[in-house]
N, C-alpha and C positions, 0 to 999 in steps of 0.2 A: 517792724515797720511802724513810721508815725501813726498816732489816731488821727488825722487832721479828716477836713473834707476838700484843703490844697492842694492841688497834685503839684509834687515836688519830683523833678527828673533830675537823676543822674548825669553830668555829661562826662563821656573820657577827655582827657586835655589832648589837644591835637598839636600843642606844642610849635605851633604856626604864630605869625603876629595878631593882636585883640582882634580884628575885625574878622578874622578868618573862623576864628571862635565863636565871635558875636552870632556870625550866618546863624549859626545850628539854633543860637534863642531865637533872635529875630525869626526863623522859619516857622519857629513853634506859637511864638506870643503874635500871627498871622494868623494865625485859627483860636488860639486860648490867650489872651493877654493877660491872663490870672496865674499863670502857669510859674511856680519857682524853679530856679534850676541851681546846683550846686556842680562845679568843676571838681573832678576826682581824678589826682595827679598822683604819681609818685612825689611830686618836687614837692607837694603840700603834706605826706608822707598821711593823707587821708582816709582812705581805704575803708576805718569805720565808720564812715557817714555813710556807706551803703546802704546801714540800716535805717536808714533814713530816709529814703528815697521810695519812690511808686515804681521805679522802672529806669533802665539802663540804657545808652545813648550811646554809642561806641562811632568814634570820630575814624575819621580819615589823618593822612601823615605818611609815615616814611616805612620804609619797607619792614618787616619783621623776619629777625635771626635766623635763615635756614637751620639751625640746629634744632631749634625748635618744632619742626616737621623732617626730622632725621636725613637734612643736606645740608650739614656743616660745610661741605666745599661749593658750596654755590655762592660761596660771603662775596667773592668778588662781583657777581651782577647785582649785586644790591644795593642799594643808595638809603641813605637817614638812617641808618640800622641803631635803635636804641633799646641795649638788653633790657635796663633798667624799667621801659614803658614795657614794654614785650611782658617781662615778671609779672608788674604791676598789674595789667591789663588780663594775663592769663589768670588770673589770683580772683582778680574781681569776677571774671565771669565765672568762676565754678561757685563763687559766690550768689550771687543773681540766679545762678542755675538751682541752686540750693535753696534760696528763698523764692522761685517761683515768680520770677519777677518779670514784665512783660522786657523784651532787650527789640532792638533796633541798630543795627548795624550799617554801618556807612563808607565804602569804599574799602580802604584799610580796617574800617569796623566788622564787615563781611569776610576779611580774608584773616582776621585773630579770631573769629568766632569760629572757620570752620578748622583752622588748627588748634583752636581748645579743644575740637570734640574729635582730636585727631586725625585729622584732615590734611591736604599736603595743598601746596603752589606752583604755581607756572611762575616761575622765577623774573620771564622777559619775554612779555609775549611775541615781541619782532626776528626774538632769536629763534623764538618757537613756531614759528611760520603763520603768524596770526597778524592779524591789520593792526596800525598804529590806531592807538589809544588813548593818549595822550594830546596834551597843547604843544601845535607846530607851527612857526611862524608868528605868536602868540593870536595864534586862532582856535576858537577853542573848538575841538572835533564833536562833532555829535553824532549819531545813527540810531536805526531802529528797533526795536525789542520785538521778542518773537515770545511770546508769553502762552508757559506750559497751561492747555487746556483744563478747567477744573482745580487748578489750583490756587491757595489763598490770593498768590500775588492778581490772575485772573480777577477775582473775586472784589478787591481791592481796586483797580487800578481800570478794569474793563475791559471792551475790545475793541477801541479808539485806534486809529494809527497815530502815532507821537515818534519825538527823538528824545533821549537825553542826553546829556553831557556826558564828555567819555573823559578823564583825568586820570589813568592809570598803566602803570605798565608791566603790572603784575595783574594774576587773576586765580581763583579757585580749580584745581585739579582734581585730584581724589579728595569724595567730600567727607565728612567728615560722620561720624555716628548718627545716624535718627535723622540725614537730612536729605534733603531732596532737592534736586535744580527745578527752579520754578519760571526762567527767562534765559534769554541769552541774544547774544550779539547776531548778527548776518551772518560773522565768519564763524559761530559757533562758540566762543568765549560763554562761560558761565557769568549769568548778570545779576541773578538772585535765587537766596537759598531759602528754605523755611522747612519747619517741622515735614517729616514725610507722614507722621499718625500726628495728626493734631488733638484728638480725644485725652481732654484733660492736660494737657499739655499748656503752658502760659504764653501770650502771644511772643515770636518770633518772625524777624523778617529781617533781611541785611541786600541791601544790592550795591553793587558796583558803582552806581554813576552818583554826584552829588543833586541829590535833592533840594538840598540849602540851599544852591548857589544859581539853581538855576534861572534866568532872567522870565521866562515865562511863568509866573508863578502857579498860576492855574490849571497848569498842564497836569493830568492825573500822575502823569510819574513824579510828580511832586507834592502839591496841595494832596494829591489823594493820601497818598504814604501819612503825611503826618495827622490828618483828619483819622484817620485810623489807628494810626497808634496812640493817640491822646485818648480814645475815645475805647481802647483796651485796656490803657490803663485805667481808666477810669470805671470800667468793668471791674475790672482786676480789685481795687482800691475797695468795691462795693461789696463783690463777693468776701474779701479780709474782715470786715467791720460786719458781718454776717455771724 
């Protein structure tokens, strides 16, 4: 890891057009406008600039490989399917995991986190008998979070009544090693995961909805998330230079 006193963030490439990228800085340089970020792609063929980074950003995108959580014949409900970012992105987090690095996960960043630590997917949740989640009519869907009592996201975020943004049509099933469901939808959809023993453990958190994008900016399922994880890293960054 750098010696600096900058905190430099990792971000995954969401492989969307610039602005859709942009959100995830713009969210961050809204609480820290000091804050560097570097893009970690496969297409920049990157990877060792992890070490270089305070902590890990894992974006939202396109579905990931059923094979990769051992349901190779599910390829047909899948949509954006890219082996290459799926590699890429399983690669870097056992990395990140390895160096203790605080990660943040973001829609499709929550659902490649909890199949790195061996975790499975709900392939289509409309097939799966669960409410639409996604943009219909390009309206964007919201609803309300039912947040696990005592847990970090609790801790984090409050006990406000709020909505987020719903963009997804996939979601977390069997979770995955060492993790814990910490929110979830009305109909019961897994909304966010984090550490189950957090003792000593480096900050994690991934949820479902976008935080970046959302137009209320202040809304704790948003401002809160990133106030907090800037502020672990920066933890994080302290205890290192220790």
């Amino acid at each position: 890891m750098k010696a600096s006193t900058t905190m430099r963030i990792g971000i995954t490439d969401n492989h969307r057009p610039k602005p859709y990228f942009e959100n995830y800085i713009n969210w961050l340089h809204r609480i820290d406008p000091a804050v560097e970020t570097v893009k970690l792609s496969y297409t920049l063929n990157n990877i060792v600039e992890l070490r270089d980074v305070d902590a890990l950003l894992l974006t939202g995108g396109g579905d990931i490989h059923p094979k990769y959580f051992g349901k190779p014949e599910l390829i047909e409900q899948m949509e954006e399917v890219n082996e290459l970012r799926d590699e890429f992105e399983l690669n870097i987090i056992n990395r990140a995991l390895e160096a203790d690095l605080p990660i943040l996960g973001i829609c499709r960043g929550m659902q490649i986190m909890n199949v790195a630590l061996g975790g499975t997917l709900i392939p289509d949740l409309p097939s799966a008998g669960f409410e639409f989640h996604a943009v219909e009519d390009l309206q964007e869907h919201r609803h309300a979070l039912q947040r696990v009592p005592h847990s970090l996201f609790e801790i984090i975020t409050g006990n406000g009544s709020h909505d987020v943004n719903s963009i997804h049509h996939q979601a977390v099933n069997d979770l995955g090693r060492g993790l814990m469901a910490s929110a979830f939808s009305p109909d019961g959809v897994c909304e966010a995961i984090e550490w189950a023993l957090k003792d000593r453990m480096p900050f994690l958190l991934c949820v479902q909805w976008h935080p970046e994008r959302m137009a209320d900016a202040d809304n704790p399922f948003s401002k809160n998330i990133a106030e907090y994880f800037l502020r672990e890293v920066r933890l994080s960054m302290n205890h290192s230079s220790t």
